[in-house]
C-alpha positions in Angstrom: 69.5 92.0 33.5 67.0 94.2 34.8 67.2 97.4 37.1 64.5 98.7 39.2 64.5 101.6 41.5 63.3 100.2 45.1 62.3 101.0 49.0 62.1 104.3 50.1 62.8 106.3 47.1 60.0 104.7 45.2 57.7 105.0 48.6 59.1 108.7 48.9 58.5 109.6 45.5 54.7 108.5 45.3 54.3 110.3 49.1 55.3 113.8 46.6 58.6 113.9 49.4 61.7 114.9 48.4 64.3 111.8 47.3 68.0 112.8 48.3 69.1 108.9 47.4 68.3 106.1 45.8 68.6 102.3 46.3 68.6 99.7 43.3 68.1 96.1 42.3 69.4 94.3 39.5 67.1 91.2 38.7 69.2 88.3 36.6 72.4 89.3 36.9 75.8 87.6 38.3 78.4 89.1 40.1 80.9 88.7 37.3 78.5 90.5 34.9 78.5 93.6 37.3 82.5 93.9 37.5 82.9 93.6 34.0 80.4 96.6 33.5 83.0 98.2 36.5 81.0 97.5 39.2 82.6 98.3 42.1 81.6 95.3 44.6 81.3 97.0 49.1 79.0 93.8 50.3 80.2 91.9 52.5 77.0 89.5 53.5 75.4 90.0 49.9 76.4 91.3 46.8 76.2 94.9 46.8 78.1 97.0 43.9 78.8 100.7 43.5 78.4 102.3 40.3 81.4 103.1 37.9 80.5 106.9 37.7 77.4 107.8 40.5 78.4 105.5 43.0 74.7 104.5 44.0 74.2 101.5 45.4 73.3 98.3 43.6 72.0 95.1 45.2 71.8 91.7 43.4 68.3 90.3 43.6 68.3 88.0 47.2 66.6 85.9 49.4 66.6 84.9 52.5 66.0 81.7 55.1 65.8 82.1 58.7 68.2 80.0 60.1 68.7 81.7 64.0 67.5 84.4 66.5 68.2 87.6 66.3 68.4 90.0 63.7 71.4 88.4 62.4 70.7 84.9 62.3 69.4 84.8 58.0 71.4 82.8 55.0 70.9 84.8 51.8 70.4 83.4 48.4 71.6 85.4 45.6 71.8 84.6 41.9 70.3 84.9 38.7 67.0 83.1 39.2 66.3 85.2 41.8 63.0 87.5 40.8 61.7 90.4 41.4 59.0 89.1 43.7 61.0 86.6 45.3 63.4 89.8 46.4 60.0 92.3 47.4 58.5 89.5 49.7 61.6 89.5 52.2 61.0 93.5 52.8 59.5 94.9 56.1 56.1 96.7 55.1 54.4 96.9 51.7 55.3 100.8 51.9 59.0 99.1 51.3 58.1 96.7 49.1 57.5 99.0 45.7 59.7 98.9 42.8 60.2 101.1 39.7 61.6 100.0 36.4 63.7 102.5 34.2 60.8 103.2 32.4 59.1 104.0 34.9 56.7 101.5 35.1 55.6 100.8 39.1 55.7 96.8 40.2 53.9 97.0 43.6 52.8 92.9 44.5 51.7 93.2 48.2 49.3 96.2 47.7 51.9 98.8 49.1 50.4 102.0 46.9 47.4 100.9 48.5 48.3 101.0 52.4 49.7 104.4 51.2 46.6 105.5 50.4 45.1 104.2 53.6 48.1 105.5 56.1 49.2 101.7 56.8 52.3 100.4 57.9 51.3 96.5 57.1 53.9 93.8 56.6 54.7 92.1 53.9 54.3 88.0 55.0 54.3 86.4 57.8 58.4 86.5 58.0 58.4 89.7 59.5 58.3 88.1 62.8 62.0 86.8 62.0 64.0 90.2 62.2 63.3 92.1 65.4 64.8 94.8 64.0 62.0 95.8 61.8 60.0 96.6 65.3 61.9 99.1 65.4 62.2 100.6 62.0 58.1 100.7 62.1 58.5 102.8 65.3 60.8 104.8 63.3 58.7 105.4 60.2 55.8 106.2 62.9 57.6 109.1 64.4 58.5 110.1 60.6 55.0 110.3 59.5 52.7 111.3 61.9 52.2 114.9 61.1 49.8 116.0 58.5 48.9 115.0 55.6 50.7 111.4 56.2 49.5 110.2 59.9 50.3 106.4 59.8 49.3 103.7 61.9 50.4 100.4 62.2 47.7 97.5 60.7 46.3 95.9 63.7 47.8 92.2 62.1 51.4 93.7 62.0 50.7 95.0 65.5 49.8 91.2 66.5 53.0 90.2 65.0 55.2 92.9 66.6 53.6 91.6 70.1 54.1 88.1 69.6 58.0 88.8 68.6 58.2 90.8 72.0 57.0 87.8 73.7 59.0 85.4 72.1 62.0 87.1 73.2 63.3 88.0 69.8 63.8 91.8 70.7 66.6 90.7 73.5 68.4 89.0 70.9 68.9 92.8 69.6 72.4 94.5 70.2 72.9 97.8 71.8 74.5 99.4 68.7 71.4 98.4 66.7 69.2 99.5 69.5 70.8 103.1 70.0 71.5 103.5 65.8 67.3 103.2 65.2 66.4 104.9 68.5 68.8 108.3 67.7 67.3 108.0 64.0 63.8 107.8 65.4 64.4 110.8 67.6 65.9 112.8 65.0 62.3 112.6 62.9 59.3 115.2 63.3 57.7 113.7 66.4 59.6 111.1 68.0 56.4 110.5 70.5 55.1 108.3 67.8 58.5 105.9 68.2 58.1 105.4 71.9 54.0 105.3 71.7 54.5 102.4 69.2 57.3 100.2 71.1 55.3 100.7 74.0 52.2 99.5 72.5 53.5 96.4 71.2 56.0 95.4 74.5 59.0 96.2 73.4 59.9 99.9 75.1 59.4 97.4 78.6 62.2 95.8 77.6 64.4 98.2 75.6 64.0 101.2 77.9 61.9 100.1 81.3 63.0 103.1 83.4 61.3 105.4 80.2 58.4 102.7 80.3 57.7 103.3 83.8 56.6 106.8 83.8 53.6 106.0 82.2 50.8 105.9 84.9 53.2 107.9 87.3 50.9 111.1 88.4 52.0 114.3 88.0 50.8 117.1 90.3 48.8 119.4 88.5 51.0 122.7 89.7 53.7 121.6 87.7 52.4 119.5 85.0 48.9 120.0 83.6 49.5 116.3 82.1 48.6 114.3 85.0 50.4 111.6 83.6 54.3 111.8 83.7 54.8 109.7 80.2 52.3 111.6 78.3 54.9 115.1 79.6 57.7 113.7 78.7 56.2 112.8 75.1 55.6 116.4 75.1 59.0 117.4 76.1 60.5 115.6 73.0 58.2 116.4 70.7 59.1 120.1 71.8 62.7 119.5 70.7 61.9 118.1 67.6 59.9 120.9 66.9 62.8 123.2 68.0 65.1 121.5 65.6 67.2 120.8 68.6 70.3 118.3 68.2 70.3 114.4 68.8 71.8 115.1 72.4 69.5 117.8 73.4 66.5 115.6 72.5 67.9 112.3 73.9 68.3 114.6 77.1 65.4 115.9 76.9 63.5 112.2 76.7 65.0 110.9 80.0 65.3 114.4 82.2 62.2 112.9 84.1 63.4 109.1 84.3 63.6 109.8 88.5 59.9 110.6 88.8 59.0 107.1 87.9 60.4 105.5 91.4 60.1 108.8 93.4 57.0 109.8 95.8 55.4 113.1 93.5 55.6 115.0 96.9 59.4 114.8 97.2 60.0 115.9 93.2 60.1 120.0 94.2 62.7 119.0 96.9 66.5 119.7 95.6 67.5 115.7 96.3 64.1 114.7 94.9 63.3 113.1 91.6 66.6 114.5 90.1 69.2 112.4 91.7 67.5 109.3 91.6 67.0 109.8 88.0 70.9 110.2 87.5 71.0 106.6 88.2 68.4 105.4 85.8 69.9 107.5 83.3 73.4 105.8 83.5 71.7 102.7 83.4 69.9 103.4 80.0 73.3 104.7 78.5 75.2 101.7 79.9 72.7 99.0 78.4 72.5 101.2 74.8 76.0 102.3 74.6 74.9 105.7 74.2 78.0 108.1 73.0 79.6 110.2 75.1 78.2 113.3 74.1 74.7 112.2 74.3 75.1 110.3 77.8 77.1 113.4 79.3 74.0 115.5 78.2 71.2 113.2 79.7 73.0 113.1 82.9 73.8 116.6 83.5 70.2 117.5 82.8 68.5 114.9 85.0 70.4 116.1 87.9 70.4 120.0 86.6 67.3 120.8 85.5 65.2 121.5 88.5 68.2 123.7 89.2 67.3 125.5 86.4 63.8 126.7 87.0 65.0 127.6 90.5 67.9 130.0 89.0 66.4 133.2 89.8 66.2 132.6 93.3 69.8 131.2 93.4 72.5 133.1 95.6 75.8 133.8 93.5 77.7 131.5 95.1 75.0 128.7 94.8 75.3 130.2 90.9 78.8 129.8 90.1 78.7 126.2 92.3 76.1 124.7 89.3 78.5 126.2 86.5 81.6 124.6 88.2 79.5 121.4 88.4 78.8 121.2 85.1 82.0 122.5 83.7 80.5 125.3 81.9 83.7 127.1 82.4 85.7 124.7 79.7 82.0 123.6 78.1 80.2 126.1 77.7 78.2 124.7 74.5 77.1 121.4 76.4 75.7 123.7 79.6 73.8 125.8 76.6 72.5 122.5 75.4 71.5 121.0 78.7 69.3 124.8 79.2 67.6 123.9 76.4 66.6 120.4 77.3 65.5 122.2 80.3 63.2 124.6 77.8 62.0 121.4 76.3 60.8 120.7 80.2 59.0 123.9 80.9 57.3 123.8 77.5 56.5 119.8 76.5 53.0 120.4 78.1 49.5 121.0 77.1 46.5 123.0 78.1 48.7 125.8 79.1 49.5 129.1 78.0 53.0 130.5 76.5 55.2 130.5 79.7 58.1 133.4 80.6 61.2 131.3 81.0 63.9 133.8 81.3 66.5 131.4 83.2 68.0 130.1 80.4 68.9 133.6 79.2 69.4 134.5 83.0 72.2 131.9 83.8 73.5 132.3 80.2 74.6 136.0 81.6 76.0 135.1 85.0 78.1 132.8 83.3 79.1 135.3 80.7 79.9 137.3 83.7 81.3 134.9 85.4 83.8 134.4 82.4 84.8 137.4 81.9 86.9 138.2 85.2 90.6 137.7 84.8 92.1 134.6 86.4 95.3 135.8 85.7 95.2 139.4 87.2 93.7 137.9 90.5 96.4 134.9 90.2 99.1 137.6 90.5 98.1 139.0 93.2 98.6 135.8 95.2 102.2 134.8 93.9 103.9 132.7 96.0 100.5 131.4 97.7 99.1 128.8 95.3 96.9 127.9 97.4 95.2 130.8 97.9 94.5 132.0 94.1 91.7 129.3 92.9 89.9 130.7 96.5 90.3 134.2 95.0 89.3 133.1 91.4 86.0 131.8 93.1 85.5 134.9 94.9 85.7 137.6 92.1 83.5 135.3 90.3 81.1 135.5 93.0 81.0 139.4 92.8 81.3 139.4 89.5 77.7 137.2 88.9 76.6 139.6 92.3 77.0 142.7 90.6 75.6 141.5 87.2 72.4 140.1 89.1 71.8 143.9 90.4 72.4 145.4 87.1 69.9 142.8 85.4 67.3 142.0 87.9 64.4 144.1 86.5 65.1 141.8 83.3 64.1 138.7 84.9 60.4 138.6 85.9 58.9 135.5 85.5 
């Protein structure tokens, strides 16, 4: 029995990056030998033991025959004849495809240390093209490392593979959950651009995320956007959330705020029934075909309908005000409305050749609210006993004068 350290520690660890875990293969061993060392066995397609006292993982040395579509569609072969090699060869890119002995001795036999050097993400053999889901997970190590000093890019052969998967179908073989678990990853790395750039490249954002895929090639009018092209902002936009270190919602909302703009004329977009509530649709259509959560889809809603709202804030009337906070429930959720303001951010600053814009309306409507909180519902409730009708009328109207007279005493704050 042999153990080797494997996959992205051993990648990690020759990048200089930090390793939080590890993953490791044990070469000519049976299951029986691992419980009797106290293996504790949590595969349930292939063998896959915990250890008795770190509970790493341990995987049996396997592989693997295409035998279906779809990412699910392999037989694995595991047992004691199984090498090293024979394991290594079934992996996605020769980045993955390293091992490490316990002495520390490296096994690398498809040149991985080598396309680290050169910034590659190549695959290992041609049976790449017989797990879509490995499309993905190079769009995910793309928007991983893209920043310096790493800047990857995908081996023009692997990027002939990932095409001819597209049009062989095998991505719509992929489940939502699959789908939305590598997507949220990918946006949760340093510049999620690099995730969408790549599955647009090779096909498969057309027919993952079309509504996202049409912006590309939409104009934008250069008074709002200096961009011109409406995909190229909206890379910027999420990029600006990842830089923010803003949370999985906030960037998922922030990547679809703009979906309307893509079947919108560009001179209806400043009107208030312009791009935003078209894009509502398109948004609920993305969440529906991903099963995005709840929190996430709530999010990218509110913010394609609210955020052209938002950069009209300061010339909003009180009542217009305290309309958009009952709208979005800010009342009961205030958190989500503070997310869906920075989303909005993300909006105002995803651009280039710009300077540092004022945007005080997040911090403007942040106080109204906060205003608009603080009168007593209960006070004004007991002045209308008896008339229950009357008293959510009378709660409305002291929060009305309540955002009124915090808008006179704030104004000069505001200048944009």
């Amino acid at each position: 029995m042999k153990i080797y350290s494997v996959g992205g520690a051993v990648r990690d660890e020759l990048l200089g990056l930090p390793v939080s875990d590890r993953d490791y293969l044990v070469v000519g061993a049976t299951p029986e030998q691992m419980l009797a060392q106290g293996f504790m066995p949590v595969g349930k397609d292939f063998p896959v033991f915990l250890h008795p006292k770190t509970h790493d993982e341990y995987a049996l040395a396997r592989s693997e025959r295409k035998t279906a579509p779809g990412y699910k569609g392999f037989v694995f072969h595991t047992d004691a004849t199984v090498t090293l090699e024979e394991d290594l060869i079934r992996r996605d890119l020769t980045i993955n495809a390293i091992a490490k002995d316990e002495a520390g001795s490296i096994f690398d036999p498809f040149g991985g240390q080598d396309d680290l050097r050169k910034k590659l993400f190549r695959h290992v053999s041609p049976a790449f093209v017989e797990d879509p889901v490995r499309i993905l997970r190079v769009a995910r190590f793309a928007a991983r490392f893209s920043l310096p000093p790493f800047d990857f890019s995908v081996a023009q052969e692997t990027q002939d593979l990932m095409q001819t998967m597209v049009a062989a179908g095998e991505v719509d073989a992929l489940v939502p959950e699959r789908i939305w678990q590598e997507i949220s990853r990918g946006l949760m790395e340093s510049k999620p651009s690099r995730m969408f750039e790549v599955l647009r490249d090779c096909g498969a954002l057309q027919r993952l995320m079309p509504e996202l895929n049409a912006l590309w090639g939409v104009p934008q009018p250069a008074k709002y956007h200096p961009e011109i092209d409406t995909g190229v902002h909206m890379m910027l936009v999420v990029d600006y959330a990842a830089q923010q270190g803003f949370s999985l919602p906030v960037r998922f909302a922030a990547l679809l705020h703009d979906l309307g703009k893509g079947v919108t004329p560009p001179e209806a977009w400043p009107s208030h029934h312009g791009h935003e509530e078209l894009g509502i649709a398109l948004v609920d259509a993305v969440c529906a075909r991903l099963k995005v959560p709840t929190e996430c889809s709530e999010l990218a809603r509110m913010t394609a309908r609210e955020h052209g709202n938002v950069g009209r804030a300061l010339q909003m009337r009180p009542n217009t005000l305290l309309s958009m906070f009952e709208r979005c429930d800010a009342f009961r959720k205030p958190q989500r409305f503070a997310d869906m303001l920075k989303a909005s951010e993300c909006d105002c600053f995803g651009r280039s050749g710009l300077p540092i814009i004022h945007f005080p309306q997040p911090r403007f409507l942040l106080g109204a609210l906060e205003a608009a909180q603080a009168v007593n519902a209960g006070a004004v409730a007991q002045n209308y006993l008896g008339q229950a009708a009357k008293i959510a009328e009378a709660i409305r109207v002291a929060r009305i004068d309540a955002i009124r007279h915090w808008r006179e005493d704030n104004v000069t704050s505001f200048t944009i």
